[in-house]
TIVO-2410 file (N, C-alpha, C; in nm, 3 decimals):
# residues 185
REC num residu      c1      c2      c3 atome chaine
REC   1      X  20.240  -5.294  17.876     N      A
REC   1      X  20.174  -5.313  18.004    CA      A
REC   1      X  20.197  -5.186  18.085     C      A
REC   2      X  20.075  -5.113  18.147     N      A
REC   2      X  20.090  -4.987  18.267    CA      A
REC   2      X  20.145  -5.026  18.350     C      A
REC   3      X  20.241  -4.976  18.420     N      A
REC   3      X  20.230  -4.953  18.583    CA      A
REC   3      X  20.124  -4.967  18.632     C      A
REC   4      X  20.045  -4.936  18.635     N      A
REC   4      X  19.899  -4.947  18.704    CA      A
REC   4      X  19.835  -5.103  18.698     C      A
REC   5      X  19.824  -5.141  18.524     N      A
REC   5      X  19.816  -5.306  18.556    CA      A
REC   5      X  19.897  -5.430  18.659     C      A
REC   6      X  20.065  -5.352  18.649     N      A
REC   6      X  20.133  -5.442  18.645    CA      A
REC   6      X  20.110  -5.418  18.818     C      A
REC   7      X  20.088  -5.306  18.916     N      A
REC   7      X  20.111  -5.326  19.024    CA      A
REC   7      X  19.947  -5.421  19.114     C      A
REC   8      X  19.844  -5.402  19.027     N      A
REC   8      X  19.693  -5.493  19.057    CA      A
REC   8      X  19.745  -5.613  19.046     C      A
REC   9      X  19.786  -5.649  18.940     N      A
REC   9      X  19.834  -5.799  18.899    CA      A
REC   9      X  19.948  -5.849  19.010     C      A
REC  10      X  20.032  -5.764  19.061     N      A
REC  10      X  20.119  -5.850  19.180    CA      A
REC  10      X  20.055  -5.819  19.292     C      A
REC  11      X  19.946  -5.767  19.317     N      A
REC  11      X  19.890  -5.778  19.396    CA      A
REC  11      X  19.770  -5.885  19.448     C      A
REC  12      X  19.780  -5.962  19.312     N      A
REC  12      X  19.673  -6.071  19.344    CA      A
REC  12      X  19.708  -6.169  19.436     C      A
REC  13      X  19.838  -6.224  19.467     N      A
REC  13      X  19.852  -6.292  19.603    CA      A
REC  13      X  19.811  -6.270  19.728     C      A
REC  14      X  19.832  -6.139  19.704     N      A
REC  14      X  19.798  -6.060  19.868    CA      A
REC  14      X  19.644  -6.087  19.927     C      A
REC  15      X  19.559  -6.058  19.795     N      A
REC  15      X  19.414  -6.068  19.831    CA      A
REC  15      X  19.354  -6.241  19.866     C      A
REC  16      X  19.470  -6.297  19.820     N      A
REC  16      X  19.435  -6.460  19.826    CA      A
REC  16      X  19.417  -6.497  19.977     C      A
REC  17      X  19.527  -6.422  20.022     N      A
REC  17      X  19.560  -6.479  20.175    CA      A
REC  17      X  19.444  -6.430  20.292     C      A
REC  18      X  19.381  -6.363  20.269     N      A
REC  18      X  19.264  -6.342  20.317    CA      A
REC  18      X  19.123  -6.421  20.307     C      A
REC  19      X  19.133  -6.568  20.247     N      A
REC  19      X  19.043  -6.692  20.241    CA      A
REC  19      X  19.086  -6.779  20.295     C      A
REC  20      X  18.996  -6.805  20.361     N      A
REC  20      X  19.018  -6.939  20.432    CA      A
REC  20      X  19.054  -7.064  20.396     C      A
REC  21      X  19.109  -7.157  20.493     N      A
REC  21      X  19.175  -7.260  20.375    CA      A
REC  21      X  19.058  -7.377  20.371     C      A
REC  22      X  18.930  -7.344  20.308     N      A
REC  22      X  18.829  -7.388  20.316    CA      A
REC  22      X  18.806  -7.455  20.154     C      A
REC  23      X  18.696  -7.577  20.128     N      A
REC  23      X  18.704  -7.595  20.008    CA      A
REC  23      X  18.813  -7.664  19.949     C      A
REC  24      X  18.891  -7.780  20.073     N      A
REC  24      X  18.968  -7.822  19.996    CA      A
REC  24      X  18.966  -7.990  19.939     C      A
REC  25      X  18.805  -8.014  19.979     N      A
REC  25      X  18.760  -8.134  19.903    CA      A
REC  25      X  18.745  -8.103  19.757     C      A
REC  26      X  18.773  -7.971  19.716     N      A
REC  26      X  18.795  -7.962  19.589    CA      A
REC  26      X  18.921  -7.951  19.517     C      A
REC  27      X  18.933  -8.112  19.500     N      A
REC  27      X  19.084  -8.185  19.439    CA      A
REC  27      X  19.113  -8.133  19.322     C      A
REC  28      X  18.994  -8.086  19.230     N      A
REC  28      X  19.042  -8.079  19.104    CA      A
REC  28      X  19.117  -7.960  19.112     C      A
REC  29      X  19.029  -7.859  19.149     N      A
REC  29      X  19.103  -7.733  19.144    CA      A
REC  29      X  19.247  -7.745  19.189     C      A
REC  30      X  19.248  -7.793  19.324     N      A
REC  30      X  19.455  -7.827  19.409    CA      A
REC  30      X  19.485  -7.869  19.242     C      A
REC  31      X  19.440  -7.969  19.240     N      A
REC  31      X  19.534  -8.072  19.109    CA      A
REC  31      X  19.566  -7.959  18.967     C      A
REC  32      X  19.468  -7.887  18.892     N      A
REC  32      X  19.494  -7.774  18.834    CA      A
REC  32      X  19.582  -7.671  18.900     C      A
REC  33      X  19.576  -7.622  18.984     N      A
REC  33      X  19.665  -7.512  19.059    CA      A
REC  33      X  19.804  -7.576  19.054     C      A
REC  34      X  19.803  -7.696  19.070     N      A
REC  34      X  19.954  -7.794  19.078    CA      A
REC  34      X  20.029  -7.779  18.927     C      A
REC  35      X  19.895  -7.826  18.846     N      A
REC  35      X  19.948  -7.849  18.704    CA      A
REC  35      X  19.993  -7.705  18.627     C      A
REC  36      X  19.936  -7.600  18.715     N      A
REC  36      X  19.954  -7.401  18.649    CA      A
REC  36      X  20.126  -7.393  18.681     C      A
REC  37      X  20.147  -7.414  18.813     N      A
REC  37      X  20.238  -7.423  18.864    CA      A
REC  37      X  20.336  -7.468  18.767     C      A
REC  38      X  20.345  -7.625  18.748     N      A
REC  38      X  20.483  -7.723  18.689    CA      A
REC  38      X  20.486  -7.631  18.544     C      A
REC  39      X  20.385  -7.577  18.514     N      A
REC  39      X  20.306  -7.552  18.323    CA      A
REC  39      X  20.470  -7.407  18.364     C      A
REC  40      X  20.414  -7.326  18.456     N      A
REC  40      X  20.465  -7.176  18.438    CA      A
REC  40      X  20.646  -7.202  18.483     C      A
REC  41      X  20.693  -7.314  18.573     N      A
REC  41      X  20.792  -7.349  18.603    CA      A
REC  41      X  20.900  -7.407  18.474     C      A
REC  42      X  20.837  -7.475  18.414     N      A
REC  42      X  20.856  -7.522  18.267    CA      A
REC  42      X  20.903  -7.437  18.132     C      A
REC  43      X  20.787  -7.328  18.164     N      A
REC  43      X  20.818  -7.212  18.077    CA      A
REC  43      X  20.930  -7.139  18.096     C      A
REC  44      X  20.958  -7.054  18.215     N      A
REC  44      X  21.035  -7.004  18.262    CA      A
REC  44      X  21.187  -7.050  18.229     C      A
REC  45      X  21.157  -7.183  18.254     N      A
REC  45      X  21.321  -7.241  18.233    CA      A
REC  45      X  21.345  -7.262  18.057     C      A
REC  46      X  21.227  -7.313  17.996     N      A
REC  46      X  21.222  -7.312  17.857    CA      A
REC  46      X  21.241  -7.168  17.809     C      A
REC  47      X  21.212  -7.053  17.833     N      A
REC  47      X  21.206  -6.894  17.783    CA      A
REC  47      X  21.406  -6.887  17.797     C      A
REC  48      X  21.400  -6.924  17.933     N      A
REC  48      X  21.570  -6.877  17.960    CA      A
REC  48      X  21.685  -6.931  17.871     C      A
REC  49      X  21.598  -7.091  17.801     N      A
REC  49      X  21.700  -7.128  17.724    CA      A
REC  49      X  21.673  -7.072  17.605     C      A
REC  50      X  21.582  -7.084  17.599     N      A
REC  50      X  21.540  -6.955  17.409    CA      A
REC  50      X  21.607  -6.867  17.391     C      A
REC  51      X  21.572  -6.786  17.532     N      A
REC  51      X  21.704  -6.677  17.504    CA      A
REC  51      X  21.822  -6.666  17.473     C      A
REC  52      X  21.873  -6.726  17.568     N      A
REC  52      X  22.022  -6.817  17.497    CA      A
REC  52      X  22.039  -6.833  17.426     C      A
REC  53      X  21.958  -6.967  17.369     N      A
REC  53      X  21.984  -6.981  17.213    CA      A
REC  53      X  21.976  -6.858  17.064     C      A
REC  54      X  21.886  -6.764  17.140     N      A
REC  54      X  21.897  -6.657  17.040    CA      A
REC  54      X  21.994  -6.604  17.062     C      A
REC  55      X  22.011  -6.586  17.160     N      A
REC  55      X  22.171  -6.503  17.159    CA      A
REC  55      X  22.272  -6.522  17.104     C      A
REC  56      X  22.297  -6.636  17.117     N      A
REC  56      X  22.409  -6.698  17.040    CA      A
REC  56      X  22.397  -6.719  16.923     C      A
REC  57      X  22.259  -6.723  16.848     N      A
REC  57      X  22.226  -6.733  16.708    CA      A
REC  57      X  22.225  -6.596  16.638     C      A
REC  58      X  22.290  -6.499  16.715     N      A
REC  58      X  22.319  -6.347  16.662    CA      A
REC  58      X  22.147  -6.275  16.683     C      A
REC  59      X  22.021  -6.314  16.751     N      A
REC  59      X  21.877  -6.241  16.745    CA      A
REC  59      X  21.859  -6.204  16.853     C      A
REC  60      X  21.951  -6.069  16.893     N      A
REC  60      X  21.970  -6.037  17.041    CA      A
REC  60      X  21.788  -5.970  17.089     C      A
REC  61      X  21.785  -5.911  16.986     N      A
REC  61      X  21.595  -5.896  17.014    CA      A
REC  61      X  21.494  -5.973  17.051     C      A
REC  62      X  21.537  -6.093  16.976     N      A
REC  62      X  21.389  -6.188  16.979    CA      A
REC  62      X  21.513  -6.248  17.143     C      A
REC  63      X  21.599  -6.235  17.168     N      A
REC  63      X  21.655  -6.321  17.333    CA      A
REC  63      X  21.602  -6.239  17.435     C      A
REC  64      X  21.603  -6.112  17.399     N      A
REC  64      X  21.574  -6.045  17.475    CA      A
REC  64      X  21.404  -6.075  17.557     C      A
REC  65      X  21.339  -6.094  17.403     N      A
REC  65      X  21.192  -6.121  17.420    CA      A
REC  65      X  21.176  -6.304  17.487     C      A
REC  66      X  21.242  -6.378  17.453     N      A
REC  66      X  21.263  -6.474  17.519    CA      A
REC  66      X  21.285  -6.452  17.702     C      A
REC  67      X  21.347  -6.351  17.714     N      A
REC  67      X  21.423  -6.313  17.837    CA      A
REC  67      X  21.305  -6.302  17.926     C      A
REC  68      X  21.204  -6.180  17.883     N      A
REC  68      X  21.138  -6.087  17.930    CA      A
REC  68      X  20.976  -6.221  18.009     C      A
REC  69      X  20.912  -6.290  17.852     N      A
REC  69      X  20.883  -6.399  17.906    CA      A
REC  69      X  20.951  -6.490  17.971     C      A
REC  70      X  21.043  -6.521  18.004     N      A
REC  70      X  21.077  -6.613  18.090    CA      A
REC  70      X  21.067  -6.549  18.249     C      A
REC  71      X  21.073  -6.394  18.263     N      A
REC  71      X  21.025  -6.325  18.396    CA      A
REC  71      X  20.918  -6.322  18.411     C      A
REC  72      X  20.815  -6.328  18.294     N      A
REC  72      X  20.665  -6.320  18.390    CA      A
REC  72      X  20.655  -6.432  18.360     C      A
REC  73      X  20.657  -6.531  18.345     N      A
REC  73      X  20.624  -6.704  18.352    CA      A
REC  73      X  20.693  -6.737  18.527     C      A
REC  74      X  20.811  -6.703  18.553     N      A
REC  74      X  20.854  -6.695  18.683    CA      A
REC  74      X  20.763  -6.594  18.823     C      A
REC  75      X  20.717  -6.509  18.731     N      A
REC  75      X  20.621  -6.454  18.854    CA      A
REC  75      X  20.476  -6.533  18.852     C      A
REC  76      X  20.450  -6.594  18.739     N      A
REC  76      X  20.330  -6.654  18.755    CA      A
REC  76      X  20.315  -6.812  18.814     C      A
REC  77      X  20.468  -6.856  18.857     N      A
REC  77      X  20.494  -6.960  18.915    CA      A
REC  77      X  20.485  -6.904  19.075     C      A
REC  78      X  20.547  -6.784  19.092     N      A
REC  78      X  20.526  -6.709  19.233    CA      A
REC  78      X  20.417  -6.738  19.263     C      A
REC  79      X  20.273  -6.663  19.207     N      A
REC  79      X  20.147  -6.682  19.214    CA      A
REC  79      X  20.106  -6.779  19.267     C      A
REC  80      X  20.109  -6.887  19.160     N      A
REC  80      X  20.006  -7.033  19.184    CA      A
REC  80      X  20.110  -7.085  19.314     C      A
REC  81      X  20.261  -7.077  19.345     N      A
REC  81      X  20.271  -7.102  19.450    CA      A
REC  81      X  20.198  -7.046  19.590     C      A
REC  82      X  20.184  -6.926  19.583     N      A
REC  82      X  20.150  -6.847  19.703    CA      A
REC  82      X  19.989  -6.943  19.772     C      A
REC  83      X  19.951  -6.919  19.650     N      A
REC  83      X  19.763  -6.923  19.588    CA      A
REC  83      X  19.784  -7.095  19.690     C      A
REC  84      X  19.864  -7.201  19.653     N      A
REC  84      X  19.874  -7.294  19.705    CA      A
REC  84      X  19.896  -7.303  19.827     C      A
REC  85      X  19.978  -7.253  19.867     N      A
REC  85      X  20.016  -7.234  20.028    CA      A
REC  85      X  19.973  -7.164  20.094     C      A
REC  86      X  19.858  -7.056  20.085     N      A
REC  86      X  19.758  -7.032  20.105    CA      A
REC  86      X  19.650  -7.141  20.153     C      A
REC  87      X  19.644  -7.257  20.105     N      A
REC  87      X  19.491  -7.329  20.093    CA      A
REC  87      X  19.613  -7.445  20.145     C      A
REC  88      X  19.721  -7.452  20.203     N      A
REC  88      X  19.754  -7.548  20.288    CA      A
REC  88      X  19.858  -7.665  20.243     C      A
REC  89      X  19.856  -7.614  20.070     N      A
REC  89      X  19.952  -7.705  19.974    CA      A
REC  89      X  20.097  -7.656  19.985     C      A
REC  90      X  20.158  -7.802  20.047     N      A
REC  90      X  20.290  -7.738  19.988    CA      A
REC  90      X  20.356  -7.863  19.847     C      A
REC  91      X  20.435  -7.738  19.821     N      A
REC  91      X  20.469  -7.802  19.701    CA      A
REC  91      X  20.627  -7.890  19.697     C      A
REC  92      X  20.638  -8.042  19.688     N      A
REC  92      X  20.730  -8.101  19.768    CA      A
REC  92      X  20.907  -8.085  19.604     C      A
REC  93      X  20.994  -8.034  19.651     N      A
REC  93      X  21.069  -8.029  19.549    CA      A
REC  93      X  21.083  -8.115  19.438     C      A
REC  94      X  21.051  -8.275  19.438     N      A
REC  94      X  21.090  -8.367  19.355    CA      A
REC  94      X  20.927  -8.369  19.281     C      A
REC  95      X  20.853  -8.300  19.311     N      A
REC  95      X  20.716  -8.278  19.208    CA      A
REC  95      X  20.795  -8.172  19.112     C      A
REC  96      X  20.875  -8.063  19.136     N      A
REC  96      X  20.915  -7.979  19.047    CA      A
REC  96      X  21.046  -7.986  18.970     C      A
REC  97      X  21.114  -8.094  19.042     N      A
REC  97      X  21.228  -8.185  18.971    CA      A
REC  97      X  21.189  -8.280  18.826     C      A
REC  98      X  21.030  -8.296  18.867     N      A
REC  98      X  20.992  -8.423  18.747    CA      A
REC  98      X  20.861  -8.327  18.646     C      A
REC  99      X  20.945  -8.141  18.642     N      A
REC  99      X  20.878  -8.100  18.492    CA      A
REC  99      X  20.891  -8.174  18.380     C      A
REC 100      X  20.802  -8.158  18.249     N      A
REC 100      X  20.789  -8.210  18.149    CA      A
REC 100      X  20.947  -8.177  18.108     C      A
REC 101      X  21.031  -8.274  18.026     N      A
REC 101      X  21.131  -8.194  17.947    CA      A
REC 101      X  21.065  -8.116  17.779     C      A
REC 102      X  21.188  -8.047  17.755     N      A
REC 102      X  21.117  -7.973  17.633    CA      A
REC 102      X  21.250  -7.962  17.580     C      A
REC 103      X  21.277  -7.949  17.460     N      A
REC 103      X  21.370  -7.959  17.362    CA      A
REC 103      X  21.404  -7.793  17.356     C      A
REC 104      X  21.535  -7.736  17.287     N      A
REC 104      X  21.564  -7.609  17.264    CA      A
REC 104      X  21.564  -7.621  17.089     C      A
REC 105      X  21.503  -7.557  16.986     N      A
REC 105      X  21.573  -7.561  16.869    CA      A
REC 105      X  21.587  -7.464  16.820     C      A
REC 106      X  21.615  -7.467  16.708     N      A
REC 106      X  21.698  -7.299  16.630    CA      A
REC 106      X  21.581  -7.199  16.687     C      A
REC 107      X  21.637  -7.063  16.657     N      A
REC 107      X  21.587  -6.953  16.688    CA      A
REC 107      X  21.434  -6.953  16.664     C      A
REC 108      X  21.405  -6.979  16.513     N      A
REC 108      X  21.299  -6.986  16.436    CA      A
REC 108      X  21.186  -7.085  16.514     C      A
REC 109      X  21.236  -7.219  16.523     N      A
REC 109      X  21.134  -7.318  16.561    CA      A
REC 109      X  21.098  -7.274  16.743     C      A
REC 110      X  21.170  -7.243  16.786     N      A
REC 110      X  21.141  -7.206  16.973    CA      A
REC 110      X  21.050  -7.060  16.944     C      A
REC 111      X  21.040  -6.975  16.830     N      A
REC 111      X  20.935  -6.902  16.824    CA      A
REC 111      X  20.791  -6.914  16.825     C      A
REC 112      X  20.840  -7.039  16.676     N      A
REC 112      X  20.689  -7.126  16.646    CA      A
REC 112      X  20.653  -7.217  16.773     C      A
REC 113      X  20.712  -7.276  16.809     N      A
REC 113      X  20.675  -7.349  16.922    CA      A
REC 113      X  20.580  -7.254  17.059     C      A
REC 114      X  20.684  -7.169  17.079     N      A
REC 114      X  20.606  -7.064  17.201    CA      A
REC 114      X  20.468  -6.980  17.183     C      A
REC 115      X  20.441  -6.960  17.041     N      A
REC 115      X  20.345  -6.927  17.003    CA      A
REC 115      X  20.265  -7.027  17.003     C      A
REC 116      X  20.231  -7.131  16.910     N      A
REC 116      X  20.177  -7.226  16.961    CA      A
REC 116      X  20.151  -7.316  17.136     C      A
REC 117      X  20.278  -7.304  17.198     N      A
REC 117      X  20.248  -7.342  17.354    CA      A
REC 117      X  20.136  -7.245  17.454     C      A
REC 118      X  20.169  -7.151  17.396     N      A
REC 118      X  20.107  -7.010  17.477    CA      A
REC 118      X  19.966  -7.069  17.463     C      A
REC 119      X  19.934  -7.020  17.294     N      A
REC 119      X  19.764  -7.058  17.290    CA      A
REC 119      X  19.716  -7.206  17.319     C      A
REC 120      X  19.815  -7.299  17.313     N      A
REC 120      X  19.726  -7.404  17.373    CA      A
REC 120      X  19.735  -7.423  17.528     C      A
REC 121      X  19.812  -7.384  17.611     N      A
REC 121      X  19.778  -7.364  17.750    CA      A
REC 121      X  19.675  -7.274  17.790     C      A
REC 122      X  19.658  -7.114  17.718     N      A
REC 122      X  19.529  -7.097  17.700    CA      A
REC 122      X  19.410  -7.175  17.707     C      A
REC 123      X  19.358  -7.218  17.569     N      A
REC 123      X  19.281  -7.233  17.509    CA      A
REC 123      X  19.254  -7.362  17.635     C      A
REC 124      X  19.351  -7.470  17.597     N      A
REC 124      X  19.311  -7.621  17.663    CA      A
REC 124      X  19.337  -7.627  17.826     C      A
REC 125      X  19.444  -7.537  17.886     N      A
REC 125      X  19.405  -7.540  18.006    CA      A
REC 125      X  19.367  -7.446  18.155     C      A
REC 126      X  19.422  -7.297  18.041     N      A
REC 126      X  19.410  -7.236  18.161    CA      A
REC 126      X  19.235  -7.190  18.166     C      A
REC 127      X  19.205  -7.170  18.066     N      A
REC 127      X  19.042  -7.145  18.066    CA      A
REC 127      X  18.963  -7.238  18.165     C      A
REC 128      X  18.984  -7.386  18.111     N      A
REC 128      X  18.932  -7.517  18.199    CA      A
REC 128      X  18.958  -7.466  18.354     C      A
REC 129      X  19.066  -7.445  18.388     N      A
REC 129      X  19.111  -7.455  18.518    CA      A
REC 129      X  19.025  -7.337  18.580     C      A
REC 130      X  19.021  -7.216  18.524     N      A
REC 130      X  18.934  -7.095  18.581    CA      A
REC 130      X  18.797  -7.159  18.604     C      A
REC 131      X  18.728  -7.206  18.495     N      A
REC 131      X  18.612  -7.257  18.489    CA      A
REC 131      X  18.607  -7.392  18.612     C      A
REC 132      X  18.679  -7.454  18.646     N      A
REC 132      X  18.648  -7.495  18.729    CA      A
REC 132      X  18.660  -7.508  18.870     C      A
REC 133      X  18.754  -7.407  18.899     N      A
REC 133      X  18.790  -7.331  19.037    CA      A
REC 133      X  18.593  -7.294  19.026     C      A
REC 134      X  18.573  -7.207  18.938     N      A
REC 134      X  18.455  -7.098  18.976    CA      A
REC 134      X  18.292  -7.260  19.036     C      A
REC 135      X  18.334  -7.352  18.948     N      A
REC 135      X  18.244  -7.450  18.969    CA      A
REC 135      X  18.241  -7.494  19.119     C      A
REC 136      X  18.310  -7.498  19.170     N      A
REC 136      X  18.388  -7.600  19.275    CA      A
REC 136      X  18.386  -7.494  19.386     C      A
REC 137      X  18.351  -7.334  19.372     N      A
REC 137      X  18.346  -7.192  19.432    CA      A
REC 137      X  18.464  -7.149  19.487     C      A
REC 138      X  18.571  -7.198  19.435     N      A
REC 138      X  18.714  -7.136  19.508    CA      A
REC 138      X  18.766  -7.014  19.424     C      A
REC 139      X  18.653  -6.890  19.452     N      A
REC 139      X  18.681  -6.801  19.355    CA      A
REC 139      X  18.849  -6.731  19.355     C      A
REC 140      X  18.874  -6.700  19.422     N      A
REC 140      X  19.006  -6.668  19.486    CA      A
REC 140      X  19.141  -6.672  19.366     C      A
REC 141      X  19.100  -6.927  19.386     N      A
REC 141      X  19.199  -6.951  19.281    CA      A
REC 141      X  19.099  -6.878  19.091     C      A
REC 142      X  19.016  -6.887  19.094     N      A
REC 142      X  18.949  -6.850  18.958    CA      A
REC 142      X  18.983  -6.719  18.902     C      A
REC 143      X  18.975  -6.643  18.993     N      A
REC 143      X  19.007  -6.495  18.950    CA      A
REC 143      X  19.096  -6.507  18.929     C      A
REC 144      X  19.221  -6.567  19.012     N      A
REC 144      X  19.365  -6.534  18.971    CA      A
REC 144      X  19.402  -6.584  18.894     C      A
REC 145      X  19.374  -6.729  18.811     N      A
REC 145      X  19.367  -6.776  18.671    CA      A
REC 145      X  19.314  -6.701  18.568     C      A
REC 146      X  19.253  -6.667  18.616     N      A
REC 146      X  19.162  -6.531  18.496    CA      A
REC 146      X  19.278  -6.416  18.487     C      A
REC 147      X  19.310  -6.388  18.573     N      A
REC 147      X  19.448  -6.276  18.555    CA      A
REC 147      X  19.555  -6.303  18.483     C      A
REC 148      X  19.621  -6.445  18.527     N      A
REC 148      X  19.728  -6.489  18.464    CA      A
REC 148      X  19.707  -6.523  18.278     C      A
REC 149      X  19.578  -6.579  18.311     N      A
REC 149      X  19.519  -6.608  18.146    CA      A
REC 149      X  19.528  -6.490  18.116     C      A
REC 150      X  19.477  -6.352  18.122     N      A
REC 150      X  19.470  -6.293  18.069    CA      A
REC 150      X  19.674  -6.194  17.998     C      A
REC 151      X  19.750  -6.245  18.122     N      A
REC 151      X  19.861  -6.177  18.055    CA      A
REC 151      X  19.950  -6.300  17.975     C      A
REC 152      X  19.913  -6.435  18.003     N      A
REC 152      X  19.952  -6.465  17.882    CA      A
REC 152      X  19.861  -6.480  17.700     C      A
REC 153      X  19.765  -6.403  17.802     N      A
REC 153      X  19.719  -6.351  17.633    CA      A
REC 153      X  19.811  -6.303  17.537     C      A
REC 154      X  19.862  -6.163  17.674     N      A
REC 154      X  19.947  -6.036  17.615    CA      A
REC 154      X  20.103  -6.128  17.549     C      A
REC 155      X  20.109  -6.208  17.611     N      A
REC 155      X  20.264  -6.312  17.588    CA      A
REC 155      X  20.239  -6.367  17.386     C      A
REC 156      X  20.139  -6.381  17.403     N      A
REC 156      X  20.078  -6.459  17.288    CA      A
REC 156      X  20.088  -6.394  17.170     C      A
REC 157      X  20.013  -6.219  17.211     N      A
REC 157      X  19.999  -6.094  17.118    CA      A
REC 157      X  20.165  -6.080  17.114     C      A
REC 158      X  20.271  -6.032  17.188     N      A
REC 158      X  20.373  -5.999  17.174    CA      A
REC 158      X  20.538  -6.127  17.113     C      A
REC 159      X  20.458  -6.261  17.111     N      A
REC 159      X  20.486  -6.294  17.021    CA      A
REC 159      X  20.470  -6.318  16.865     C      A
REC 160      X  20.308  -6.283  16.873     N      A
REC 160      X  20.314  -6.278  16.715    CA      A
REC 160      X  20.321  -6.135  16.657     C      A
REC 161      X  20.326  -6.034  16.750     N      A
REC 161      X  20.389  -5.933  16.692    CA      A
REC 161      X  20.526  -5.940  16.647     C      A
REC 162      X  20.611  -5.957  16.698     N      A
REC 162      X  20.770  -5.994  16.737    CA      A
REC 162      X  20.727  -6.101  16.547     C      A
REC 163      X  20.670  -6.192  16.542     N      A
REC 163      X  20.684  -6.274  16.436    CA      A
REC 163      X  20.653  -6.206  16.295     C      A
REC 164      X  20.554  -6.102  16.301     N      A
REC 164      X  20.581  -6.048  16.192    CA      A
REC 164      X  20.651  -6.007  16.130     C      A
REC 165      X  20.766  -5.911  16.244     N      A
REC 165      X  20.845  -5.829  16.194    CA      A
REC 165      X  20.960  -5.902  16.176     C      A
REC 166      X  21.011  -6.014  16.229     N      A
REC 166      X  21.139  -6.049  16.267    CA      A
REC 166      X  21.153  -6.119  16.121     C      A
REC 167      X  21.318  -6.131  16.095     N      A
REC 167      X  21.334  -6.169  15.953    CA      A
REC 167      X  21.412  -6.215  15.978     C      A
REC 168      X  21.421  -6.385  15.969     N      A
REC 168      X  21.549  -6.466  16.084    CA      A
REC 168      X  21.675  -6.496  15.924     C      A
REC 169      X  21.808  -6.465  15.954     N      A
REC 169      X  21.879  -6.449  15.816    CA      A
REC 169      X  22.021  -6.575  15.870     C      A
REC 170      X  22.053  -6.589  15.797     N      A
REC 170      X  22.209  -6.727  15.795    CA      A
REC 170      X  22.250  -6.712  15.942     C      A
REC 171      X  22.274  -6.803  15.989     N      A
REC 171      X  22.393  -6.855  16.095    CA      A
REC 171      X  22.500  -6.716  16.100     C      A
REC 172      X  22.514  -6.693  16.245     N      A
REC 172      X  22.636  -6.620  16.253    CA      A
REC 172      X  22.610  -6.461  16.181     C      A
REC 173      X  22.476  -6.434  16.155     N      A
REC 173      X  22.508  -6.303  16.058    CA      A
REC 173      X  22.351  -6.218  16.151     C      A
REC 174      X  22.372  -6.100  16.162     N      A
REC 174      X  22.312  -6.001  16.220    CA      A
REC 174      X  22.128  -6.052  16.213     C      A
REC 175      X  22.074  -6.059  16.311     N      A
REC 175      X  21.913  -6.052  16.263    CA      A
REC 175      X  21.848  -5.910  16.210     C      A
REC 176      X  21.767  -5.866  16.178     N      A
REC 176      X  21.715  -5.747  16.194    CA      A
REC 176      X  21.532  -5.752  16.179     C      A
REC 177      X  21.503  -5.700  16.200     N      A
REC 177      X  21.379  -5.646  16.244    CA      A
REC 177      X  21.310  -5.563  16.138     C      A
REC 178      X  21.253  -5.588  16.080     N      A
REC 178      X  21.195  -5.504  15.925    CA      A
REC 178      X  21.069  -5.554  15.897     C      A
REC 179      X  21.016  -5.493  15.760     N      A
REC 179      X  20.893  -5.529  15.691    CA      A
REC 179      X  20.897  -5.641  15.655     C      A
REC 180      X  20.840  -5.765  15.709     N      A
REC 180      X  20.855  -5.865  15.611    CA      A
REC 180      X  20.722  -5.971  15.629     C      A
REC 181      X  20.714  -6.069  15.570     N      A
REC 181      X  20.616  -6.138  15.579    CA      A
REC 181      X  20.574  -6.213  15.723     C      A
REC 182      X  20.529  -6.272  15.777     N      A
REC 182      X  20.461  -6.295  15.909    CA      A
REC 182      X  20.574  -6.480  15.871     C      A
REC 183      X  20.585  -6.529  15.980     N      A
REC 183      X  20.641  -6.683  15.983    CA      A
REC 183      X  20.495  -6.720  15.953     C      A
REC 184      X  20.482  -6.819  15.898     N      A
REC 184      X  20.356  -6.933  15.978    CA      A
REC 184      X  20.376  -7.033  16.012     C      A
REC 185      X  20.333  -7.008  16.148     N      A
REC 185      X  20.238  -7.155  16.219    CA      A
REC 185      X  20.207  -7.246  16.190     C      A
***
């Protein structure tokens, strides 16, 4: 990621606050913006324990990469908060007390899993949600779903890069990073 992307992209709150808090008989969109929110809050805390768990499973690389997503899943919770309180939503603590739970497992399966979570929040909801901000004309929230979709694209690409190379070896014994066959999915 440039400097140059990364400083447009935190800049998308800023441009939010300049719309009016107009358009807010459009529930679905609040209700999606709610659900981006708990989705990226979820992650964040799920990435932090991945990491962990790699760490301690000796795959200080792939924790690291755990680490790194779990910071932009936390800025993209920034976002859809702002984007909300902007348009008049606040978000009451015991809505973010009652995230989905999610399980931690070995190194290997919290890979497969995140790869798979990524593209189906993609695919099944963050697309929907853009598409229907733009229906409903709250371009504001649409664009900025379109942004966020688009860097957990990059989340998506940099885990299955990370999956090719990574070569997960016994309990307790060094990971390393080499030529090897891809995991599958």
């Amino acid at each position: 990621m440039t400097k140059h992307f990364l400083i447009i992209f935190l800049m998308i709150p800023l441009t939010t606050a300049i719309f009016c808090k107009e358009n807010l008989n459009n529930k679905l969109t609040i209700a999606n913006l709610k659900a981006a929110l708990m989705c990226e809050i979820r992650d964040y805390k799920k990435y932090s324990d991945y990491a962990k768990k790699a760490k301690e499973e000796g795959y200080t690389d792939l924790g690291n990469l755990f680490h790194s997503l779990s910071g932009f899943e936390k800025q993209h919770a920034r976002i859809y908060m702002e984007i909300l309180e902007n348009y008049g939503i606040k978000i009451d603590t015991f809505e973010i007390m009652d995230i989905d739970k999610y399980s931690v497992g070995s190194s290997v399966e919290n890979l497969r899993h995140s790869i798979n979570n990524e593209k189906r929040d993609v695919n099944d909801m963050f697309d929907k949600f853009a598409k229907t901000a733009r229906e409903e004309k709250m371009y504001d929230a649409a664009d900025t779903i379109s942004q966020i979709t688009l860097m957990e694209n990059k989340n998506i690409q940099m885990l299955q890069d990370f999956s090719i190379s990574f070569k997960p070896v016994g309990r307790n014994k060094k990971a390393s990073i080499g030529t090897t066959k891809r995991i599958n999915f």
